[in-house]
Rosetta silent file (secondary structure, phi, psi, omega in degrees, C-alpha in Angstrom):
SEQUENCE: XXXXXXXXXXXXXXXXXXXXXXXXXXXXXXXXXXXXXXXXXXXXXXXXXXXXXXXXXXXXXXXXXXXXXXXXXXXXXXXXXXXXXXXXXXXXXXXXXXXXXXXXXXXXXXXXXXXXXXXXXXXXXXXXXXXXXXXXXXXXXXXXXXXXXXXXXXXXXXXXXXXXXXXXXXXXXXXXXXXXXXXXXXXXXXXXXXXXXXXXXXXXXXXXXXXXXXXXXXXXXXXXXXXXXXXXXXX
SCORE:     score description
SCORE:     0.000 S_00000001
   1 L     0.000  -18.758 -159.269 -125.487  -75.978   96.763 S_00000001
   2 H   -92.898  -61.202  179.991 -127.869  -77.407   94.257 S_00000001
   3 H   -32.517  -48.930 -179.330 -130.814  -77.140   96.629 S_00000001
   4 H   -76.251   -7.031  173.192 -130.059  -73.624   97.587 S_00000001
   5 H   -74.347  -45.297 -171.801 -129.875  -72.676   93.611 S_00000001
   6 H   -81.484  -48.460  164.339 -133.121  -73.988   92.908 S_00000001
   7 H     1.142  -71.496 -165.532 -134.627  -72.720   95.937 S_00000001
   8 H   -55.751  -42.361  173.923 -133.173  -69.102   94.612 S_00000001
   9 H   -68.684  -23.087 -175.609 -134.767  -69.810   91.300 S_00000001
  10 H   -74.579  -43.937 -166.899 -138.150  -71.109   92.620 S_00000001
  11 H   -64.494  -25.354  176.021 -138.411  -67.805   94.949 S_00000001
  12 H   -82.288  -50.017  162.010 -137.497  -65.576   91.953 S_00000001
  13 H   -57.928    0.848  166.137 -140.283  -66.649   90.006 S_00000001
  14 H   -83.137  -27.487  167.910 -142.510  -66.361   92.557 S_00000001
  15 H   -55.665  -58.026 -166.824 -141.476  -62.494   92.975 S_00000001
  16 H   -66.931  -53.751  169.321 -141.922  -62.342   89.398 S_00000001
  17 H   -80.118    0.212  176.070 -145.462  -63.637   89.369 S_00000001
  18 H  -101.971  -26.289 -175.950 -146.699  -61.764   92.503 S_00000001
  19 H   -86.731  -28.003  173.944 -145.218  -58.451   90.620 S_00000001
  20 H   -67.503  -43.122  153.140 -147.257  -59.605   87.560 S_00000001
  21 H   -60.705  -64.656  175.673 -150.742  -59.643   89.615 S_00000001
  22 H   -18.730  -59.420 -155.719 -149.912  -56.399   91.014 S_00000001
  23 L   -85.283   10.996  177.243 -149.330  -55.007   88.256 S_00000001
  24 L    63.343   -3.744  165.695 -152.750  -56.382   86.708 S_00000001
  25 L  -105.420  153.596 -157.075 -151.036  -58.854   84.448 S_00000001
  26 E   175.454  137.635 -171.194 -151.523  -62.518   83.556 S_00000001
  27 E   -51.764  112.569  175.555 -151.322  -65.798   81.612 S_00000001
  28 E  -134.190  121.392 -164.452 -154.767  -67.268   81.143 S_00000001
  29 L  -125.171  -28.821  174.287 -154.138  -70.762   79.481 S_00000001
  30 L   -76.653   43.121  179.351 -156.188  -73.199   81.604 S_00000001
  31 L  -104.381  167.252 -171.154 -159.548  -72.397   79.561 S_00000001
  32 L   -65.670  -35.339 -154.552 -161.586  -75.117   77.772 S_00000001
  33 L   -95.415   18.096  179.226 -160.855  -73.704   74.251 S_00000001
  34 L    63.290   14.485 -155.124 -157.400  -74.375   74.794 S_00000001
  35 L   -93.663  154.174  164.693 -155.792  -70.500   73.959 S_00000001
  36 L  -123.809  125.975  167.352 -152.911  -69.255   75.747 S_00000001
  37 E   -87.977  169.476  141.110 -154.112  -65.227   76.726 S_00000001
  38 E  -123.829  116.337  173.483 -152.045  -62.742   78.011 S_00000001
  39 E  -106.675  124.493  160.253 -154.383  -59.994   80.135 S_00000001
  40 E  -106.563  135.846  148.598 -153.220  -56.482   80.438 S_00000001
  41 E  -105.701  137.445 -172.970 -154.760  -54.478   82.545 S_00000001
  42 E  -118.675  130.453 -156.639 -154.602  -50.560   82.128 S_00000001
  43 E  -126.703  152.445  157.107 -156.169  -48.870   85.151 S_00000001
  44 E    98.312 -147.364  145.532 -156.272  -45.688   86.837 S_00000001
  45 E  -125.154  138.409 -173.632 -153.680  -42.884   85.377 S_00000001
  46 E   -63.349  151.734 -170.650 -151.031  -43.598   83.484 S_00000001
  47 E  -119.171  130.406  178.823 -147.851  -42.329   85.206 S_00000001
  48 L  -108.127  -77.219  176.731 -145.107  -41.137   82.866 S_00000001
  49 L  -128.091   25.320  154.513 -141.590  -39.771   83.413 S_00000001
  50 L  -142.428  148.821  150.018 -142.894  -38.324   87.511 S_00000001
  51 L   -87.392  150.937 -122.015 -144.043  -40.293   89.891 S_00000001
  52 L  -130.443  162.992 -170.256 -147.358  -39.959   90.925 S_00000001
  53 L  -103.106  151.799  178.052 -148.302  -39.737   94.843 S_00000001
  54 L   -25.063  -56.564 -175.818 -148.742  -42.800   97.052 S_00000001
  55 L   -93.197   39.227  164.087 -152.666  -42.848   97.173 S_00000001
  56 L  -116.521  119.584 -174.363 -152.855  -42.670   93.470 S_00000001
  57 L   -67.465  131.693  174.960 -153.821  -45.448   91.280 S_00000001
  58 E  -136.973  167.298  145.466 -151.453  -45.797   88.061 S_00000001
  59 E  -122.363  147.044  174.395 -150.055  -47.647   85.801 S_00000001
  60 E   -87.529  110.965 -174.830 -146.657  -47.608   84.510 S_00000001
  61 H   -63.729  -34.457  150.520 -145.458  -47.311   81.133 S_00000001
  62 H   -22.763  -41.921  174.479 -142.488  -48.611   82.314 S_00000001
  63 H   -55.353  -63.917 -159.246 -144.094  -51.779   83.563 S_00000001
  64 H   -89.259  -28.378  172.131 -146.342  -52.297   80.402 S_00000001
  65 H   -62.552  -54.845 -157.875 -143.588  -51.842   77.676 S_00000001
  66 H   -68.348  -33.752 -167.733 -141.292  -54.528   78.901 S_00000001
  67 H   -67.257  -86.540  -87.300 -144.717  -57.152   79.275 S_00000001
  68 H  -121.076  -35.299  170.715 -145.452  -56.035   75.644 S_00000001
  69 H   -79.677  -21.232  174.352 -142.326  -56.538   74.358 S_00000001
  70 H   -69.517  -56.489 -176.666 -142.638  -60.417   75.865 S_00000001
  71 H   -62.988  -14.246  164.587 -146.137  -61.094   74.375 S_00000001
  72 H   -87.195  -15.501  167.773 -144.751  -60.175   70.922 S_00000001
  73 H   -82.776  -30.979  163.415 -141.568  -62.439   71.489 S_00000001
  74 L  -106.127  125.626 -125.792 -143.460  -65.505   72.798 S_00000001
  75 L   -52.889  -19.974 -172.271 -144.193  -68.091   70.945 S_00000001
  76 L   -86.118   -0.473 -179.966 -146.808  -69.272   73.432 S_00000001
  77 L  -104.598  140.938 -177.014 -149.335  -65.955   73.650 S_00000001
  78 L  -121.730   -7.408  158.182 -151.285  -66.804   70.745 S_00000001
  79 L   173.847  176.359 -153.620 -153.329  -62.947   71.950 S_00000001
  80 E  -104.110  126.684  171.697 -153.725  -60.099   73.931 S_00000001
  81 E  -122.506  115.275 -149.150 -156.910  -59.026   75.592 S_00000001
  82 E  -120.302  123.841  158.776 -156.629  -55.259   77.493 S_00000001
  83 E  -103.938  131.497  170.560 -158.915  -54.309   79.906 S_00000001
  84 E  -141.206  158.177 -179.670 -159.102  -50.306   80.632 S_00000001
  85 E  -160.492   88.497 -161.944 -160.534  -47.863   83.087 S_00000001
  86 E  -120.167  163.794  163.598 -158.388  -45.283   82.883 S_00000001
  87 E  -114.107   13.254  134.046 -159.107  -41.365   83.612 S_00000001
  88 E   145.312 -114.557 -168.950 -155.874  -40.657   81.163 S_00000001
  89 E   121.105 -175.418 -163.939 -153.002  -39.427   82.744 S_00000001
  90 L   -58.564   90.843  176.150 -149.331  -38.378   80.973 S_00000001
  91 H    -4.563  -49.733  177.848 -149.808  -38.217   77.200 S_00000001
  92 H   -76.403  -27.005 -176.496 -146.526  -39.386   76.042 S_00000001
  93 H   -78.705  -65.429 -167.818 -146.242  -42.429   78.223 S_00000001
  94 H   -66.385  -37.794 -157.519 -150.110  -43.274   77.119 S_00000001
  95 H   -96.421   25.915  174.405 -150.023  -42.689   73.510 S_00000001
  96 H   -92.144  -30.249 -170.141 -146.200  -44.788   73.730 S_00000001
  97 H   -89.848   -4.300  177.747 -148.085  -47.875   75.087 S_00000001
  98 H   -57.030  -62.177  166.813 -150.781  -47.127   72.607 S_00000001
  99 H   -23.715  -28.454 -169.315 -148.103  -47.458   69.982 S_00000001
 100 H  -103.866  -61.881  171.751 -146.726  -50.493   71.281 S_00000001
 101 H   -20.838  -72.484 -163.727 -150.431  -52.473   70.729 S_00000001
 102 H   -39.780  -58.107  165.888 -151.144  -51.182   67.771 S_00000001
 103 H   -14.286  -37.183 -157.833 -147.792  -52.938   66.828 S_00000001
 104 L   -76.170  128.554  156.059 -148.144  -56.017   67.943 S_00000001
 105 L   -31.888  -30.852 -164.786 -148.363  -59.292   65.529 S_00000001
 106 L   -89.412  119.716  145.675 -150.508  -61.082   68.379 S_00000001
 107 L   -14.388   92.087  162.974 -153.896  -60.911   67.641 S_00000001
 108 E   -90.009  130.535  162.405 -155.542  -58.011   70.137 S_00000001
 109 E  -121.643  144.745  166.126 -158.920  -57.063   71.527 S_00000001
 110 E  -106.918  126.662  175.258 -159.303  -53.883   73.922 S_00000001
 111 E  -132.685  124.772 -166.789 -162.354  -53.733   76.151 S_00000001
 112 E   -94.322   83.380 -179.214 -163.331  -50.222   77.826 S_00000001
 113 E  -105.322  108.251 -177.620 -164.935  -50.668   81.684 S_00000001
 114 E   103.990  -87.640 -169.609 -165.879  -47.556   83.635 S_00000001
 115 E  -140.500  156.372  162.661 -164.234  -44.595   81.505 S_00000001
 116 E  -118.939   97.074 -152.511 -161.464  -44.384   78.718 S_00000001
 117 E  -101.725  150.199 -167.607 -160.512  -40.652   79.316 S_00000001
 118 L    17.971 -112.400 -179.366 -158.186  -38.132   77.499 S_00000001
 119 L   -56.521   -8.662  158.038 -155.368  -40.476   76.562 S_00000001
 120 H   -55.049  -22.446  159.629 -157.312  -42.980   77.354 S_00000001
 121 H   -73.132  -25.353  176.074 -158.724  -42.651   73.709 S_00000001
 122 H   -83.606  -37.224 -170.456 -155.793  -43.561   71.447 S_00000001
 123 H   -50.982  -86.659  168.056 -155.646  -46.673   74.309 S_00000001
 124 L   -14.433  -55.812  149.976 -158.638  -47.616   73.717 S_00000001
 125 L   -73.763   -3.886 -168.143 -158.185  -47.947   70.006 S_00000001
 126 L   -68.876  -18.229 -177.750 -154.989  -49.148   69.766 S_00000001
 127 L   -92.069  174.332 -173.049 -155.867  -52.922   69.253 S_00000001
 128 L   -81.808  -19.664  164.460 -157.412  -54.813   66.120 S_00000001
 129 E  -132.418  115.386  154.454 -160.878  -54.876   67.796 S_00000001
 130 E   -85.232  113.154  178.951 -162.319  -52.900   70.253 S_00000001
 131 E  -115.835  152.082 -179.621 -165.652  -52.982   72.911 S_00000001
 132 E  -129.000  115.894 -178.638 -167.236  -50.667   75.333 S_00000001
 133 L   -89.142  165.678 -131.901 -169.426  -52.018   77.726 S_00000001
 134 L   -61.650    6.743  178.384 -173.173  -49.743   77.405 S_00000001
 135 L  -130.129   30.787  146.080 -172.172  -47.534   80.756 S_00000001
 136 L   -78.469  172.011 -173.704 -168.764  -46.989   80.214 S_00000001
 137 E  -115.455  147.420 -163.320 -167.568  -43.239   79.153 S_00000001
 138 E  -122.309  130.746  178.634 -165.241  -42.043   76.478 S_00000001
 139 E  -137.689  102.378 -147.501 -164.168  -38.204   77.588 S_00000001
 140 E   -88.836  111.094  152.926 -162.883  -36.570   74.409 S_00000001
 141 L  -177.512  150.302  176.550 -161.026  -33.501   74.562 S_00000001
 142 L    -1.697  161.342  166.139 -157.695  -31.335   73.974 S_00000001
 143 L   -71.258  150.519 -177.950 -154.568  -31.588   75.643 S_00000001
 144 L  -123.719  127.990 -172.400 -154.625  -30.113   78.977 S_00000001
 145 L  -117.860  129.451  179.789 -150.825  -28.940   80.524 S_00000001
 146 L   -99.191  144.379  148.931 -151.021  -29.022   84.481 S_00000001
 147 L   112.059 -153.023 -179.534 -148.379  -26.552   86.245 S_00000001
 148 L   -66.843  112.962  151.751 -146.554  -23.456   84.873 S_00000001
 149 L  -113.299  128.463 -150.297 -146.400  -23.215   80.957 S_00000001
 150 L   -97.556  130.320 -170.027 -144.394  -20.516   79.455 S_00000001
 151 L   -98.327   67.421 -148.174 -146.784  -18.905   76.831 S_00000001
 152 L  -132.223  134.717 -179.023 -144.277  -18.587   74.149 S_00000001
 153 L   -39.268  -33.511  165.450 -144.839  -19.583   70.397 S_00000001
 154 L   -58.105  -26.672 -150.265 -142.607  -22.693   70.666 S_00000001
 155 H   -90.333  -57.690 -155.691 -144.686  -24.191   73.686 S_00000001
 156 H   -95.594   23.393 -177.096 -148.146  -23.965   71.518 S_00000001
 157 H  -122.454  -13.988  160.717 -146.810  -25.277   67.995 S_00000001
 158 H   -74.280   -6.674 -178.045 -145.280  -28.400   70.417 S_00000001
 159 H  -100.708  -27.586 -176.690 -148.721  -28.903   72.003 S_00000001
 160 H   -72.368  -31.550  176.619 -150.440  -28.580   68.405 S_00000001
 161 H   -49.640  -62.857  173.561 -147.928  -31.676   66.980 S_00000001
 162 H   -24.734  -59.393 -162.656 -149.182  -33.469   70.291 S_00000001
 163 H   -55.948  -46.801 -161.730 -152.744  -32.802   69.438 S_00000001
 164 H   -81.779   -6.543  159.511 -152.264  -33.913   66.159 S_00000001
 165 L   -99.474   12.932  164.274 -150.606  -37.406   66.612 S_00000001
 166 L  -113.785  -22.932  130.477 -153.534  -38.313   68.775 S_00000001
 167 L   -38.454  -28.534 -167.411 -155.598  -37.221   66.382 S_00000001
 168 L  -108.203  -42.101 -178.546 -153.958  -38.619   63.761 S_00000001
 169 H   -77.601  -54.974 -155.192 -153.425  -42.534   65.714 S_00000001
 170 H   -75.941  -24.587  129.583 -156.969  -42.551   67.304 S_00000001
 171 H     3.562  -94.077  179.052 -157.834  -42.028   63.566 S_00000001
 172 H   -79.055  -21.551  170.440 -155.853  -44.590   61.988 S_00000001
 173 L  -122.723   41.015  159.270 -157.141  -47.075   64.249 S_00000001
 174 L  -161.844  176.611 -150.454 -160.436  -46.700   64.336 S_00000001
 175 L  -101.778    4.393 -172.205 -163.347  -45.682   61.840 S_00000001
 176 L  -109.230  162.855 -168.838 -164.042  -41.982   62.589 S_00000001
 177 L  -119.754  163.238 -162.343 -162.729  -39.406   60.519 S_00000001
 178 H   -43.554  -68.796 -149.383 -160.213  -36.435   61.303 S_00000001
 179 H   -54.956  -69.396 -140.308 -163.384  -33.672   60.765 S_00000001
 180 H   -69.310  -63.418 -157.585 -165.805  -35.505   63.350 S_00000001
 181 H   -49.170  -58.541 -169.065 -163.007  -36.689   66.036 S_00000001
 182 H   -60.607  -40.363  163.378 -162.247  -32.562   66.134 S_00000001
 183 H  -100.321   -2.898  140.929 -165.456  -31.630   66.577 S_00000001
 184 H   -49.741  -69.857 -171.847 -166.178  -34.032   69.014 S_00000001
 185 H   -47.839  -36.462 -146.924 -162.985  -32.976   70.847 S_00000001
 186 L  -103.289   18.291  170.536 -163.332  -29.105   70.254 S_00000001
 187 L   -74.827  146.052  175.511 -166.812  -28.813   71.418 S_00000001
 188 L  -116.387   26.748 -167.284 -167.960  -26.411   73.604 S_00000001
 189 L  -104.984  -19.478 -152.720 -171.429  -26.744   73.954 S_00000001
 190 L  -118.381   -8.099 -168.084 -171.651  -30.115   76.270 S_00000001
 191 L  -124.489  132.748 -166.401 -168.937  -29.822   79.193 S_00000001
 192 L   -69.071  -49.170 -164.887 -169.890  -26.353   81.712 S_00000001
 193 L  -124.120   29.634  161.179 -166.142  -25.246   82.006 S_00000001
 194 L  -130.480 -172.541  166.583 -164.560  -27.052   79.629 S_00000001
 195 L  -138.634  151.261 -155.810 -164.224  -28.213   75.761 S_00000001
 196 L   155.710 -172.592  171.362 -164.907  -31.412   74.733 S_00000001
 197 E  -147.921  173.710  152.782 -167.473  -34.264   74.622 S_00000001
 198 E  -156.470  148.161 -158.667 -168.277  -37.578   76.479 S_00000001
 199 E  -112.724  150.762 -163.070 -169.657  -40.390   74.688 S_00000001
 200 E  -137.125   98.123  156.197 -171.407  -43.194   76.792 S_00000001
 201 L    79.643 -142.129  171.904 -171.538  -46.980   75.506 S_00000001
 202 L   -11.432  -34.887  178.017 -173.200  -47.097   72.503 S_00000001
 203 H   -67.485  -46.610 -160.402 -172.482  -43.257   71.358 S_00000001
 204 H   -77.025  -44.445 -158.829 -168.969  -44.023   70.918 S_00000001
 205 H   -59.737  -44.960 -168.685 -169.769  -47.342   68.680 S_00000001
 206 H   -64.375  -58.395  173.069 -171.966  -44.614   66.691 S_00000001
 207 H   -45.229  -17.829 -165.470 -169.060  -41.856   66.568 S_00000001
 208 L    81.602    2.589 -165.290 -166.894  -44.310   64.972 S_00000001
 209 L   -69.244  -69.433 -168.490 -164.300  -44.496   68.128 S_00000001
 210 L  -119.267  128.510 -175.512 -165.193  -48.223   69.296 S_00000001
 211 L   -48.129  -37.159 -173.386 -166.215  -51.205   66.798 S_00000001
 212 E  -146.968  161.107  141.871 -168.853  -52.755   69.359 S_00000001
 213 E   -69.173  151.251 -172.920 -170.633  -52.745   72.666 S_00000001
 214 L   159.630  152.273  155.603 -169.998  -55.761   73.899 S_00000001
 215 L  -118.639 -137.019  178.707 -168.175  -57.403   77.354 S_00000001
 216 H   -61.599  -23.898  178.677 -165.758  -59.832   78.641 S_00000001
 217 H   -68.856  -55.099 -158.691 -167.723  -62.658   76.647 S_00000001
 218 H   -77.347  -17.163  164.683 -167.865  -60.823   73.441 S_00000001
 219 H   -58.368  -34.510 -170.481 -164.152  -59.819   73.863 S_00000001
 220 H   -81.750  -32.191 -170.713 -163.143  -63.280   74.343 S_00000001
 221 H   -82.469    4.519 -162.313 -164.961  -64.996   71.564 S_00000001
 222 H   -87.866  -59.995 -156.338 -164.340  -61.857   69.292 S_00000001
 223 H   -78.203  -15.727  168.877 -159.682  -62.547   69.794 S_00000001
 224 H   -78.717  -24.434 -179.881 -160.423  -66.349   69.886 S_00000001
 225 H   -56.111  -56.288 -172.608 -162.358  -65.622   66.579 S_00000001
 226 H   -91.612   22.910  114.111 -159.036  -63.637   65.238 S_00000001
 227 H   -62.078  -42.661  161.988 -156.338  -65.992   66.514 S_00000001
 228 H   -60.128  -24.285  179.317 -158.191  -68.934   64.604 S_00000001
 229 H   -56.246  -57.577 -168.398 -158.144  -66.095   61.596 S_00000001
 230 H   -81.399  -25.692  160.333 -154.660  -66.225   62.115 S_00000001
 231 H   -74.137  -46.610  158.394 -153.765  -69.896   62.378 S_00000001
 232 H   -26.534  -55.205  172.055 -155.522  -70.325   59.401 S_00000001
 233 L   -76.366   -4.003  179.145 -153.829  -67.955   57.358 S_00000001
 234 L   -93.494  -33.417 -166.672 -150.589  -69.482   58.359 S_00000001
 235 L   -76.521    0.000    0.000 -151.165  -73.162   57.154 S_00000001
């Protein structure tokens, strides 16, 4: 009876940790400097309250909350390092896991590979340091509502609140101010059938969006730099 309990327990963590690569997350503890990481990856489009169709890559706010609520409860992630390549995806879902970074106690760096796109911008910023390596793309612009929207005064003073808490977080956590982020977003001179902008590596460091260019090296030694910040400040 004992055998088949541990058995049950060995096989459930094995479930558990096979659902965790899927799902782009993982422990990384066996490094020379001795740190215990936790890597999220955010990939794809985020999928929010619908599901999304079979050959479409997502990630799930659903997924990514509960993981987020562990690395701030355990005592053993000493930080968080987020990889994204997102093209954005549902708004509410993305700027909720933004919300939940920005939160976190645990030292965070966010690093931006291939594009960080519409909601992919609050993402992006949501951590205490942020890098873009020089050929990813940042692609800044309004909310966009896919299907039938009823064109009725309630509908556009709930999409301007939207605008304006992603305006207002991508903001607060990063270095560009309210006038510039707006006319980056509201331009209409740079995308042919749209409004908007897109910022490439280095432009975005300059816009004030993302703190550095930089990759996986300078992300790691940047959050081992601010987890020693933070054992410090504790003794």
């Amino acid at each position: 009876m004992e055998e088949r309990s541990e058995k049950v327990k060995i096989d459930d963590m094995e479930i558990k940790q096979d659902l965790k690569q899927q799902n782009g997350q993982c422990d990384l503890h066996d490094n020379a400097y001795g740190y215990n990481i936790h890597l999220l990856t955010i990939i794809g489009e985020i999928e929010g309250h619908q599901t999304l169709g079979p050959v479409t890559k997502t990630t799930k706010y659903e997924h990514v909350l509960p993981e987020l609520a562990k690395v701030e409860e355990d005592s053993h992630i000493e930080g968080l390092l987020v990889l994204l390549n997102t093209v954005g995806g549902d708004v509410e879902a993305g700027l909720a896991i933004a919300e939940m970074i920005a939160s976190l106690s645990v030292p965070t760096v966010t690093l931006l590979l291939g594009g960080g796109h519409s909601i992919g911008v609050p993402l992006s910023v949501s951590g205490d340091r942020s890098f873009i390596v020089p050929t990813a793309t940042m692609v800044v612009h309004p909310i966009r509502m896919n299907g039938t929207v009823l064109g009725v005064k309630h509908n556009y003073e709930y999409i301007d609140k939207m605008q304006d808490r992603i305006i207002s977080f991508t903001c607060n956590h990063s270095s560009i101010k309210e006038e510039k982020m707006k006319k980056i977003m509201f331009n209409t001179t740079e995308l042919g059938k749209d409004v908007g902008s897109v910022l490439v590596g280095e432009e975005a460091v300059k816009a004030g969006l993302i703190d550095a260019v930089g990759g996986i090296h300078e992300a790691f030694c940047c959050l081992y730099d601010l987890i020693n910040r933070k054992k410090n400040s504790n003794i």
